[in-house]
C-alpha positions as CSV (number, residue, x, y, z in Angstrom):
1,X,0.0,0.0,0.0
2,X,0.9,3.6,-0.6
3,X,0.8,6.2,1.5
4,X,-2.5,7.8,0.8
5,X,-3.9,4.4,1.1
6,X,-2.4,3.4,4.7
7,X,-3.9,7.2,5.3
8,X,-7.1,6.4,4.2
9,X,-7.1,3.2,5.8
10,X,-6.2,4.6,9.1
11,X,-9.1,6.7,8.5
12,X,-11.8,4.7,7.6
13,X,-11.0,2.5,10.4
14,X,-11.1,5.6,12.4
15,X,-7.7,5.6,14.0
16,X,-6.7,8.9,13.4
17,X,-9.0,11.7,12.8
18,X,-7.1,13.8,9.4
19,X,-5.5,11.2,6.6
20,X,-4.1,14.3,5.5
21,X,-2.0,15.5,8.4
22,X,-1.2,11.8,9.1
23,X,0.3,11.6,5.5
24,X,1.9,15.1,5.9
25,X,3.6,14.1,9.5
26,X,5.1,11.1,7.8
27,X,6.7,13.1,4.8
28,X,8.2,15.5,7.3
29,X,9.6,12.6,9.7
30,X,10.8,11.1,6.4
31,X,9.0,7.7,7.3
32,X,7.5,7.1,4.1
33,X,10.1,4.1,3.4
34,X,10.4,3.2,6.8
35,X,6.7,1.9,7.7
36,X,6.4,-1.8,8.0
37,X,3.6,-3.8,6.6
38,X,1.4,-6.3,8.5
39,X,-2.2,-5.9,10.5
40,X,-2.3,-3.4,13.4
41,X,-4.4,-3.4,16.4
42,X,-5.0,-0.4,18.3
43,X,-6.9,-1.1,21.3
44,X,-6.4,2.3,22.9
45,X,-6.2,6.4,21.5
46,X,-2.6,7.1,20.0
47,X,-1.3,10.5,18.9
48,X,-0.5,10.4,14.9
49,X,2.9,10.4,16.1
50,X,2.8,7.1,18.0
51,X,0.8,5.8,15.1
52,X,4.1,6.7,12.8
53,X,6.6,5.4,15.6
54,X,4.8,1.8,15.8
55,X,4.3,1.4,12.3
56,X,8.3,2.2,11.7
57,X,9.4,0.5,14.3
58,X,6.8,-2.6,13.1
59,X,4.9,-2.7,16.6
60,X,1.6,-4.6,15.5
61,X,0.2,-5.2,18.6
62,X,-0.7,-8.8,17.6
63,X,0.7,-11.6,19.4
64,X,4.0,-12.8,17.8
65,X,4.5,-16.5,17.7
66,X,8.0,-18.1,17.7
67,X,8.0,-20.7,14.5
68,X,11.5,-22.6,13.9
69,X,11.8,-24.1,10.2
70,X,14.3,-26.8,10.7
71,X,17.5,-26.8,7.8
72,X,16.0,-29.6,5.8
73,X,12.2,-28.8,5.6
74,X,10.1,-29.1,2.9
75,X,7.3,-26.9,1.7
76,X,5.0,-29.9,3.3
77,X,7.0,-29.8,6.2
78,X,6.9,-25.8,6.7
79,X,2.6,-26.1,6.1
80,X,2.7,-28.1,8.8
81,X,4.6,-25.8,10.8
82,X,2.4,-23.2,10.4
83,X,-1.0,-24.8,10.4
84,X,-2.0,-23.6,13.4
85,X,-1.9,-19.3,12.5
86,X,-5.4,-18.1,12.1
87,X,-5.3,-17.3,9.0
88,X,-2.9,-19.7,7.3
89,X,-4.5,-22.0,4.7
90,X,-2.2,-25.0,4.0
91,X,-2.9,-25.9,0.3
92,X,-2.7,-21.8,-0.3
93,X,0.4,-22.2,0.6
94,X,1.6,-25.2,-0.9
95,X,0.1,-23.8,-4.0
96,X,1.9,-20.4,-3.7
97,X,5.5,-21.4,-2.5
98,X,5.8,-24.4,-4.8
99,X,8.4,-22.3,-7.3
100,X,10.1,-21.3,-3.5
101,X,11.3,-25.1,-2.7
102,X,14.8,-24.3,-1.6
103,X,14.8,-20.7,-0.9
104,X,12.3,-20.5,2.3
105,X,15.2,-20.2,4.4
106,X,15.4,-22.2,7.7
107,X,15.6,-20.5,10.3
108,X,13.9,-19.3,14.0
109,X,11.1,-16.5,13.0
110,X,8.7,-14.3,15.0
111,X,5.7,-14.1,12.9
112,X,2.7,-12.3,13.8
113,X,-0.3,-14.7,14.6
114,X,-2.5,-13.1,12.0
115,X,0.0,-13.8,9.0
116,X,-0.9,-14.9,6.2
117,X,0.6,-17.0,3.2
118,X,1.7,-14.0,1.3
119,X,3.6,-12.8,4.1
120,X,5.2,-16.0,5.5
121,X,6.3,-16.7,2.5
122,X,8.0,-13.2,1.7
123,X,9.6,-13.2,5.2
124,X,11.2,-16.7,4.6
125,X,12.3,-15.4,0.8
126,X,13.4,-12.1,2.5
127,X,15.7,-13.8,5.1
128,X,17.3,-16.2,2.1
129,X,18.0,-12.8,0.2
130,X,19.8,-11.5,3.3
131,X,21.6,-14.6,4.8
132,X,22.9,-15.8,1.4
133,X,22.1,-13.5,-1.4
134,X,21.9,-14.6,-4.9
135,X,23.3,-18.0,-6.0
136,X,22.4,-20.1,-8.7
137,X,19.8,-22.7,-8.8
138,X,21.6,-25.9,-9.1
139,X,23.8,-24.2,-6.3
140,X,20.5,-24.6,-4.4
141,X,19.2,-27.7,-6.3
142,X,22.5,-29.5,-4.7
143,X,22.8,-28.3,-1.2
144,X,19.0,-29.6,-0.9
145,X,20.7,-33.1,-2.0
146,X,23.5,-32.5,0.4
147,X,21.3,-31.7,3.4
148,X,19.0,-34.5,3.3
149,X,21.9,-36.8,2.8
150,X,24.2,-35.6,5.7
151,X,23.7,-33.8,8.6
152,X,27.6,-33.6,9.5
153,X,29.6,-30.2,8.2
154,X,32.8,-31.9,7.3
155,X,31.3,-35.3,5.4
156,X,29.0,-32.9,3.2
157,X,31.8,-30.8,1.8
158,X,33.5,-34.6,0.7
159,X,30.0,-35.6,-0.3
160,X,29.6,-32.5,-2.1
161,X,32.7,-33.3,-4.1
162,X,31.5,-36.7,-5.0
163,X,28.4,-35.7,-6.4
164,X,29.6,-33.0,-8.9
165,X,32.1,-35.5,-9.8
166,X,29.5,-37.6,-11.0
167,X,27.8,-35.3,-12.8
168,X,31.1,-33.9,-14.7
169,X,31.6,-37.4,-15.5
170,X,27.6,-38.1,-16.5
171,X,26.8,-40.9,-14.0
172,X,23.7,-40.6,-12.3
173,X,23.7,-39.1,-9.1
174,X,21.8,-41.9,-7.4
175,X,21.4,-39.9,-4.7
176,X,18.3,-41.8,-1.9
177,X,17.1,-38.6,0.0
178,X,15.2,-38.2,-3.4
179,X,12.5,-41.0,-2.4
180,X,11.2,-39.6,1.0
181,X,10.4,-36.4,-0.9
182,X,8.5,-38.3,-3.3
183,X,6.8,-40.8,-1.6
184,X,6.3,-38.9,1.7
185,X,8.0,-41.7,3.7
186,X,11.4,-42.3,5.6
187,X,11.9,-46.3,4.5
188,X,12.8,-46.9,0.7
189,X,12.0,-49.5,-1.4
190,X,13.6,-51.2,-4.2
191,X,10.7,-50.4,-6.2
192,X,11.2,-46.6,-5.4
193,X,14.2,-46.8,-7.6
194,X,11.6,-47.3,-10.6
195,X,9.4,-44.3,-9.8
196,X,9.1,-42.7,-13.0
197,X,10.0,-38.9,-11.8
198,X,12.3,-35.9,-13.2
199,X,13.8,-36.2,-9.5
200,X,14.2,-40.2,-9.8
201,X,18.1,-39.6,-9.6
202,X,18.7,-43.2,-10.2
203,X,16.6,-43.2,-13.6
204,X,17.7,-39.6,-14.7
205,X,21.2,-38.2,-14.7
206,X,21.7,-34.9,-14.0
207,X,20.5,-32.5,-11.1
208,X,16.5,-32.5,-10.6
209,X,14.4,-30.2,-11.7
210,X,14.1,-28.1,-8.7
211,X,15.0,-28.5,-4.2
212,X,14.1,-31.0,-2.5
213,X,14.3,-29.0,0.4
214,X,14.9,-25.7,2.1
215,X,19.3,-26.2,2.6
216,X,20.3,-24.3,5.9
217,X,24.1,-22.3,5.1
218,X,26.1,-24.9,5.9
219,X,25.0,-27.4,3.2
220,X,25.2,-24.3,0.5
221,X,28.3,-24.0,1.7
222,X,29.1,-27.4,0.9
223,X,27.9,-27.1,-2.6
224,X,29.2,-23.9,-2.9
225,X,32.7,-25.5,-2.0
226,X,33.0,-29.0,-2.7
227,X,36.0,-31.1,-1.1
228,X,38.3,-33.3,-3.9
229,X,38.8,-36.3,-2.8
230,X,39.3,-39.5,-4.9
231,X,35.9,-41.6,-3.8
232,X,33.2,-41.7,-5.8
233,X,31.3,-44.0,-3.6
234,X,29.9,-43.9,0.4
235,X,27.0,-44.9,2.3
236,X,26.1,-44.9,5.9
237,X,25.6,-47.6,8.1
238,X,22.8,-48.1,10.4
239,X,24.7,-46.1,13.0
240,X,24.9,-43.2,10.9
241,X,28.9,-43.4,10.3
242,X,30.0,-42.8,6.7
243,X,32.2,-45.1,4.8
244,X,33.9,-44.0,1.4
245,X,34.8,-46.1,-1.6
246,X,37.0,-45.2,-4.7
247,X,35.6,-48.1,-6.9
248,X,32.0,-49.7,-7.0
249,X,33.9,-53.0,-5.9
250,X,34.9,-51.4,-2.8
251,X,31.1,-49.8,-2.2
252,X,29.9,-53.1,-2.7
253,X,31.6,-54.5,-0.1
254,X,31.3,-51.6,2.5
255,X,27.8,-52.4,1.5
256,X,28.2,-56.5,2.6
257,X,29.7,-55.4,5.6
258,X,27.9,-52.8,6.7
259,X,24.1,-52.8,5.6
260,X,23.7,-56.5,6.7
């Protein structure tokens, strides 16, 4: 909104009494950039100029609720998340942020309780914008991969290396975190590996299409920085310790010894 609508708003509503010395007030303060969008409650008489110095400062008077998006969520995950705001509507939102996958950025958020989809999802894009700025999309695209397959700093960097190796080299990425985001479950299948999907990585070489994920900074770090190493190969055992392999003789066997 403009400023002769928030004036006439404020109006209306009868907040303040002259939209036109509420505009003029915030032209003199130079505030005109400065006012923060969002719903307002005023349950009490404020002077113009409290008006101006709540709106700048973004004081809503709604209750703010503290929301953390874990590194790793999905755009299911984060509807979930938020299902409980007043006026949050889940498939709105799945509908609106499904060309965001990747870049509504994880993190701890105080969102007002009145939010909307609109705004969640410009606060999340906002925060990516500020955090890590503009990187490419398979940058993004890979660190989703990365997450999901490792939550350790140092292995995802090596990991990171591994899978850009294979795709310089054109082998499929075969990469297993793919599965959970398409069939909405943790346990995969051997028939999973037949699901006929742009983000099948086991049928399709090359990236997928889009995220699987929102990455926190640490895994776009890792794709952003990828590790040489000579393996091309690893797995982890059902501890959750990583085991490397230079040749697929080698992975077959850390697979024999280890997935047992």
């Amino acid at each position: 909104m403009n400023l002769q609508e928030i004036s006439s708003k404020l109006s209306d509503r009868g907040v303040i009494k002259s939209r036109w010395a509420f505009a003029f007030f915030v032209k003199f303060l130079n505030k005109t950039r400065e006012i923060k969008y969002g719903d307002y409650i005023f349950n009490e008489p404020v002077s113009v100029f409290g008006i101006i110095s709540r709106m700048v400062r973004g004081e809503f008077g709604v209750k703010l609720v503290k929301i953390r998006v874990p590194e790793g969520s999905d755009n299911r995950d984060i509807a979930e998340i938020f299902s409980g705001f007043e006026n949050f509507n889940k498939a709105e939102f799945l509908d609106k942020a499904k060309n965001h996958e990747g870049y509504l950025f994880p993190d701890t958020y105080l969102i007002p309780s009145t939010a909307e989809t609109d705004e969640i999802i410009e606060a999340m894009r906002d925060n990516f914008n500020a955090k890590i700025g503009k990187v490419d999309h398979e940058i993004v695209t890979m660190a989703s991969l990365i997450e999901k397959e490792s939550s350790q700093g140092k292995e995802r960097k090596i990991i990171s290396g591994i899978l850009w190796k294979r795709l310089k080299i054109g082998m499929p990425l075969q990469v297993d975190a793919v599965f959970p985001y398409l069939t909405r479950r943790e346990k995969i299948f051997l028939a999973d590996l037949k699901i006929n999907s742009p983000y099948n990585t086991y049928l399709h070489k090359g990236l997928p299409p889009g995220p699987i994920a929102n990455p926190g900074p640490n895994a776009i770090d890792a794709a952003l920085h990828p590790q040489k190493s000579p393996y091309l190969y690893y797995l982890h055992d059902k501890s959750g310790r990583i085991h490397f392999a230079k040749t697929y003789k080698e992975h077959f066997k850390n697979k024999e010894k280890y997935l047992k």
